[in-house]
C-alpha positions as CSV (number, residue, x, y, z in Angstrom):
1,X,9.8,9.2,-29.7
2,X,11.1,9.2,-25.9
3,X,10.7,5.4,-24.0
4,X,7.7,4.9,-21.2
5,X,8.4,2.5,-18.7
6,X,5.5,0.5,-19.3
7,X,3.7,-0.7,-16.5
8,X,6.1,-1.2,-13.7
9,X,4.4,-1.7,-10.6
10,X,6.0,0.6,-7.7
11,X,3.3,-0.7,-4.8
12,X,4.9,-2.0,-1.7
13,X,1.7,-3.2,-0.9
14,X,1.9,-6.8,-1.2
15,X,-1.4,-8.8,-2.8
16,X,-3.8,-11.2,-0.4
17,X,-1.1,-14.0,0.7
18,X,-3.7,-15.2,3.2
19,X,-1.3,-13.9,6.2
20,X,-3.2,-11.7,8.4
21,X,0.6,-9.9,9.3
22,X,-0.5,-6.1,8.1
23,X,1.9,-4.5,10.5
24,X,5.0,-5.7,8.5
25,X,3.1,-5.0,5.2
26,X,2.7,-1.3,6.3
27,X,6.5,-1.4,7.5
28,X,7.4,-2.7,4.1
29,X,5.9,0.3,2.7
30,X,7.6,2.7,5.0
31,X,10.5,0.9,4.5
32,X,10.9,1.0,1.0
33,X,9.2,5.2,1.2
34,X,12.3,6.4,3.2
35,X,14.7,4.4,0.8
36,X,13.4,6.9,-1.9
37,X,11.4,3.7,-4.1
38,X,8.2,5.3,-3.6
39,X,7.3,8.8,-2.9
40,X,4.7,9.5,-0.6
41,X,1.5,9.7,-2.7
42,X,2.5,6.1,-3.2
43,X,3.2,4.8,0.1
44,X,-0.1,6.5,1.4
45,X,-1.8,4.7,-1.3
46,X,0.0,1.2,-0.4
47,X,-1.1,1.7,2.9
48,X,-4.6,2.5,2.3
49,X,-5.1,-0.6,0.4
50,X,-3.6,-2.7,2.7
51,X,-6.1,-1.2,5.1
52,X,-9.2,-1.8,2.9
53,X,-8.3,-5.0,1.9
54,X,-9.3,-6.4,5.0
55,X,-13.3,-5.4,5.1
56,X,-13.2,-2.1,3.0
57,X,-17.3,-1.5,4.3
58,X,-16.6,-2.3,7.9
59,X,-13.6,0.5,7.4
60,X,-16.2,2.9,6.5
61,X,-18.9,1.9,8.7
62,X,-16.5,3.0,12.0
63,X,-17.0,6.1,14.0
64,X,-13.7,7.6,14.2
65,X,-15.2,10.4,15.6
């Protein structure tokens, strides 16, 4: 039987810390996606939840149009 690395988080996206600093979250995640520890389906994901975290219905309320 091969070994799994068993649940090893890879997110850069930090959890709620109460800052409201989501700039250097997102360049954590950018960060750490050009230094090859996440690929990019990872960072995008990162990224999205540091963007829904906030208000995810007001996110989806907006007319980006």
């Amino acid at each position: 039987m091969g070994k799994a690395d068993h649940a090893t988080p890879r997110s850069a996206a930090p959890e709620r810390s109460g800052g409201d600093d989501d700039l250097s979250d997102v360049e954590l995640v950018v960060r750490r996606a050009r230094a090859g520890d996440l690929t990019e389906n990872e960072a995008f994901e990162d990224i999205e939840r540091i963007i829904l975290r906030r208000d995810p219905m007001d996110f989806y309320r907006k007319s980006w149009a």
